[in-house]
C-alpha positions in Angstrom: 3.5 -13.0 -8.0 1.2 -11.1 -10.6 -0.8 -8.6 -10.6 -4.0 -7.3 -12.3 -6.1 -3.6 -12.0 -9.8 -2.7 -13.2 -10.4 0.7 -13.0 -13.1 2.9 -13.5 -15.1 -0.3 -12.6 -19.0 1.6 -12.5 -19.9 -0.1 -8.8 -19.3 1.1 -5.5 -15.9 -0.5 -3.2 -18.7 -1.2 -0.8 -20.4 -3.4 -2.6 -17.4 -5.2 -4.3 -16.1 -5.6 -0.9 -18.7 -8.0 -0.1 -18.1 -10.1 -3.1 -14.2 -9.8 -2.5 -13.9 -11.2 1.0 -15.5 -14.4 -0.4 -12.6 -15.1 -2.3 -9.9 -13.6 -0.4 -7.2 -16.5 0.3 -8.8 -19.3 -1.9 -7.4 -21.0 -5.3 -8.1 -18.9 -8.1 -9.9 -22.1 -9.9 -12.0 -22.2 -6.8 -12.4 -18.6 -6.8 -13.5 -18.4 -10.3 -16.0 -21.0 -9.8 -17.5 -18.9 -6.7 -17.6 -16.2 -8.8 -19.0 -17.7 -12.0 -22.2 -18.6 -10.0 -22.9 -15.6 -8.1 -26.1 -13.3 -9.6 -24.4 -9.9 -8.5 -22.7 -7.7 -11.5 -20.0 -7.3 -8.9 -19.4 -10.9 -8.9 -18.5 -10.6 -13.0 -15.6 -7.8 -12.8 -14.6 -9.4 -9.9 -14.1 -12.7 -11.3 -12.7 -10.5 -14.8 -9.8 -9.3 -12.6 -8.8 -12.9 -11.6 -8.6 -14.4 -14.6 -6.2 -11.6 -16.0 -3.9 -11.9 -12.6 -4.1 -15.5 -13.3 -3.5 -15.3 -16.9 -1.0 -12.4 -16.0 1.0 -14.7 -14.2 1.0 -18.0 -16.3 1.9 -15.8 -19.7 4.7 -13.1 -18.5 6.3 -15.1 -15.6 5.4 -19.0 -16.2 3.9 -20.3 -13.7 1.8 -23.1 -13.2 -2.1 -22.0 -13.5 -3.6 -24.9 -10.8 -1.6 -23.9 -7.9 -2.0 -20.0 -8.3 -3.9 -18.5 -5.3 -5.6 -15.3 -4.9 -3.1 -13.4 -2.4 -4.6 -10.0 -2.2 -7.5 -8.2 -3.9 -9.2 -5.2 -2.6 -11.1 -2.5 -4.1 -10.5 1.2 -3.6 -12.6 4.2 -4.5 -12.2 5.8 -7.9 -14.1 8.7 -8.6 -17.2 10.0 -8.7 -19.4 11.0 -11.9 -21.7 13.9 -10.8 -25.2 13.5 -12.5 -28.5 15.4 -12.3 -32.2 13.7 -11.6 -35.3 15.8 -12.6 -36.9 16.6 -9.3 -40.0 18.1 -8.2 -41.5 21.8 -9.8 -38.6 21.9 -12.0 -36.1 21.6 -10.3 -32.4 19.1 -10.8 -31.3 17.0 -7.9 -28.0 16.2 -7.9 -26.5 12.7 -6.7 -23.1 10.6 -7.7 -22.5 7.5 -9.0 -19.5 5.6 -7.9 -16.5 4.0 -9.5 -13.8 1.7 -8.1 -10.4 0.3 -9.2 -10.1 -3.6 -8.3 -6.4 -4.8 -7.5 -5.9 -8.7 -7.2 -2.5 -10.2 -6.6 -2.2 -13.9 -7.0 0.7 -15.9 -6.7 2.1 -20.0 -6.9 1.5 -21.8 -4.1 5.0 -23.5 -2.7 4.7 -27.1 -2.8 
């Protein structure tokens, strides 16, 4: 079992959730594929934090890199930047944008 964390990843958990339940449970070559194909900038960090569970696990505790599968990955919220958008008669609207920290496990599939 290895393990990998993105944080401070500049997109909402809400919508790195969508792109995470896709590969939730599948082979990580499969998963990458997925993931390599998809248009979304989630899709990309996503895909990131697979390939360093995967590499993760095939460098520190050698195992084999075809039979890896992704055993958890979730995304939690990180914290908010506070910024300021010019609004109307001179006045600043405040609004936040959102970070996440991505967590994916993977581990060797028993034969």
């Amino acid at each position: 079992m290895a393990k990998a964390v993105s944080k401070l990843v500049g997109i909402s958990s809400v919508k790195l959730r969508h792109v995470i339940d896709l590969v939730r449970g599948a082979p990580v070559e499969e998963a990458v594929d997925t993931l390599r194909f998809m248009t979304t900038p989630a899709a990309t960090e996503v895909r990131k934090t697979i390939q360093s569970a995967a590499a993760n696990a095939v460098n520190n505790d050698l195992q084999d890199a075809d039979s890896l599968v992704v055993k958890e990955i979730y995304a939690d919220r990180g914290p908010s930047l506070k910024r300021f958008r010019p609004k109307a008669r001179g006045r600043a609207g405040a609004f936040d944008r959102p970070t996440s920290h991505i967590t994916a496990v993977v581990e060797e599939l028993e034969n």
